[in-house]
C-alpha positions in Angstrom: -12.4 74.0 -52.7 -9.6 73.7 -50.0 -6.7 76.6 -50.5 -3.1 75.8 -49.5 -3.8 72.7 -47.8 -0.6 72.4 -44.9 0.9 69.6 -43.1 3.2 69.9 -40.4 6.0 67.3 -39.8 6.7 66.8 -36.2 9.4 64.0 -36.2 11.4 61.9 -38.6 12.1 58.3 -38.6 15.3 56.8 -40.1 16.6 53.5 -41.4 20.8 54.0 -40.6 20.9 57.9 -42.1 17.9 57.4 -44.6 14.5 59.2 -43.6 11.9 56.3 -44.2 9.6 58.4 -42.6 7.8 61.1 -40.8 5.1 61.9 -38.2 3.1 64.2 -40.3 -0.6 66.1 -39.6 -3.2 68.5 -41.3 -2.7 72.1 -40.1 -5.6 74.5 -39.6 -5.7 77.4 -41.8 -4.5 79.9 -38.8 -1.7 77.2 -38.3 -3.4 77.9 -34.8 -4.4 74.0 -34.2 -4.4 70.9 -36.2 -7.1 69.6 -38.2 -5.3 66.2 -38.2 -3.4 65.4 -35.5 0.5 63.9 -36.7 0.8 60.3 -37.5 3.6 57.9 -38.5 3.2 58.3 -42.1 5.3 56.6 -44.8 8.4 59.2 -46.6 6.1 58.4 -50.1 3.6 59.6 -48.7 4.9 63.0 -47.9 6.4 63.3 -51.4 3.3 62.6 -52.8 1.7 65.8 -50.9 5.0 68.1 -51.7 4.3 66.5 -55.8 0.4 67.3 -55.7 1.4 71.0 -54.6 0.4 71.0 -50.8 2.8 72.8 -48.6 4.3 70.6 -46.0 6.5 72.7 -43.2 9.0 71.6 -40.3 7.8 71.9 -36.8 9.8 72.6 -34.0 9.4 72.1 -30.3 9.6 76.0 -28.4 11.1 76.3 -25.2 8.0 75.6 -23.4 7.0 72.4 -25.7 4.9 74.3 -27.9 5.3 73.7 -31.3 6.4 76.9 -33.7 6.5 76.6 -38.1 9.2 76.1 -38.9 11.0 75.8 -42.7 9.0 74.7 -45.8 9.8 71.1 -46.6 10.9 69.9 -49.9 11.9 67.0 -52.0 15.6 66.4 -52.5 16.9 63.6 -54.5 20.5 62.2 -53.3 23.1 61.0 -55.6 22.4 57.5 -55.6 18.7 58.5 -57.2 16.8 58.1 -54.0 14.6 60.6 -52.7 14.5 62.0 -49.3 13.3 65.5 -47.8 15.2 68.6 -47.2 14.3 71.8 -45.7 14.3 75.0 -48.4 16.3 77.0 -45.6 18.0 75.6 -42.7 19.0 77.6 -39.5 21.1 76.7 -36.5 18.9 74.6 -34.8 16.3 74.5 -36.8 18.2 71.6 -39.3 15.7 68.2 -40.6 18.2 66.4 -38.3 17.3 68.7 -35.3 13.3 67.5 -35.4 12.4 64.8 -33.2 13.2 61.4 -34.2 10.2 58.6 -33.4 
């Protein structure tokens, strides 16, 4: 049985201001390596994960390109009834719209 299965997402993509997507991987249990490196994977995807309970978390570049955990990720629905992601606490430079765009 697999415990608190994490993702990290290293990168968004956007169509206009819309997140459409996100380069997402499988982080090791000492969030020491990946067990799945990131790939371009689609935003139902992701909210598919955060639905079936896995913990999917921000990751942002250090000052010496490393990459540090960053804020949980979460589902956030906008007005309009469309879903998109949102972090659960957002810092100064360490925003959604501060990741990487691909």
């Amino acid at each position: 049985m697999v415990d608190n299965v994490k993702y990290g997402i290293t990168a968004l993509r956007y169509a206009g201001s819309q997140i459409v997507g996100a380069m997402m991987g499988l982080i090791d249990a000492t969030q020491a390596k990946w067990d799945m490196r990131p790939a371009p994977t689609r935003l139902t995807e992701v909210v598919d994960r955060l639905v079936e309970g896995d913990t999917v978390i921000s990751m942002f570049p250090d000052d010496e390109g490393r990459l540090q955990p960053g804020p949980e990720v979460k589902v956030d629905v906008l007005p309009e009834g469309i879903e998109t992601l949102a972090l659960a606490e957002e810092a100064p430079g360490r925003r959604l719209r501060d990741l990487p765009t691909f």
